[in-house]
Each structure stands twice: as structure tokens, then as C-alpha cells.
N, C-alpha and C positions, 0 to 999 in steps of 0.2 A: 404356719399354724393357722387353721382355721378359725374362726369366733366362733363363742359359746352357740346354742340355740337354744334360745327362748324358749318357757313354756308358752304355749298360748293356752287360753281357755275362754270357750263362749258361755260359761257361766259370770255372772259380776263374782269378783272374788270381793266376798265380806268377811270379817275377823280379823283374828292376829295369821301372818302369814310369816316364815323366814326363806330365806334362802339360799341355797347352798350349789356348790358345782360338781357337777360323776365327770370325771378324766377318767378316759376310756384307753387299753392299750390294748397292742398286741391284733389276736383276730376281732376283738370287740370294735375295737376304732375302723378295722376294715369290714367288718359288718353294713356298722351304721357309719360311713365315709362321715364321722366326725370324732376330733379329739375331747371335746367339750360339751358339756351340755347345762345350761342353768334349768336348773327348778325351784319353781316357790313350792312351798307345801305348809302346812299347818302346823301352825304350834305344837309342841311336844313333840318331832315325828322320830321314827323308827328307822333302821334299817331298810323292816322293810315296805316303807310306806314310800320309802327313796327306791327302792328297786319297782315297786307297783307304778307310781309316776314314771319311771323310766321306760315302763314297758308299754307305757300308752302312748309315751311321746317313741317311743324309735319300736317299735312291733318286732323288730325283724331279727328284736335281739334274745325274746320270748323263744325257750325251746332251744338254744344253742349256749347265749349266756346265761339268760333268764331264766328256772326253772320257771314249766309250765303256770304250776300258781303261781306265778307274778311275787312271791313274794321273799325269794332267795337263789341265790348265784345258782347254778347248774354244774355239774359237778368237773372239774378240771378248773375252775375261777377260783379267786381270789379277793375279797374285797379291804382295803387299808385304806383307815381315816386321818387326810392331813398327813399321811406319810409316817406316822408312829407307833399306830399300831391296828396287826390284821385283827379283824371284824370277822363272826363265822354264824353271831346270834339275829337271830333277824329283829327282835327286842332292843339288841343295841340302840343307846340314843344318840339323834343327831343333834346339832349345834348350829345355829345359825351361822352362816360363813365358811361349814366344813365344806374340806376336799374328800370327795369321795374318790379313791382311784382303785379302778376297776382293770383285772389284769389275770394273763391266763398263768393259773398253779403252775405248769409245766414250760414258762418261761425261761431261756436261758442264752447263754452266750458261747 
């Protein structure tokens, strides 16, 4: 299992910030050659303020998982919080500490 990656950012982050983890499966993980990824983001945040940080930190996921606006899955994804329940609003809100897991619709066995 690979470790998380860090956000980095060369602004000083000032405010309230939390933080939360996108587990990536499927072609997303083989995209961006990582299982994990931490993000801080700001109080209150959304869906898809977690998908827009995501798409700044791994680019490469914009356009394939990411739709182009940065601010919702691309269509064949999936996204489920903590494992309990699928997510489709990009309004959704997030929780300090959630698992975001990211995973393709059309997965199977």
C-alpha cells in the first residue's frame, strides 16, 4: 500500500482547515499510481471542493475521472463516503476525517 500524499501548498494556509482522505480504485488509482491521497481544505467543504483540490493535486485525473469543471466525477465514477453511502450531489457535505472512496460505476468481479 502506498502512503497518503500530502497536499502541499506555497500559500501560508490561515483559518480553520480539516482534513480528510480520496481512496482511489480501480483505473483512478492506476491513473494517478496512488491509492491515497490527504487533503486539508476549508471549513464547510463540499463534494466538490474535494474533487477541485483533487484535480489540482493529481491533474491527470481531470477529463477521465474528473469531469473537466473540476467539480464532479466524469461519467462511469462513483463516488461513496466512509463506505456508506454513494454521493452523486456535488453540494454534498464533508466531515472532517471522511473517506472519500473513489471508484469506477462499472466495476465488477
Amino acid at each position: 500500500m502506498s502512503p497518503p500524499i500530502p497536499i502541499a501548498s506555497a500559500v501560508p494556509i490561515t483559518g480553520s482547515f480539516l482534513s480528510c482522505t480520496v481512496e482511489l480504485f480501480g483505473s483512478a488509482q492506476l491513473l494517478a499510481k496512488a491509492k491515497t491521497v490527504s487533503l486539508a481544505l476549508p471549513s464547510e467543504p463540499t463534494l466538490a471542493r474535494v474533487l477541485s483540490a483533487l484535480a489540482e493535486k493529481l491533474p491527470m485525473l481531470v477529463g477521465r475521472v474528473i469531469a473537466p469543471e473540476k467539480n464532479r466525477l466524469a461519467s462511469g465514477f462513483a463516488c461513496n463516503i466512509n463506505g456508506l453511502a454513494f454521493v452523486r450531489d456535488p453540494s454534498a457535505k464533508i466531515a472532517s476525517g471522511d473517506r472519500i472512496l473513489i471508484l469506477s460505476a462499472d466495476a465488477g468481479g
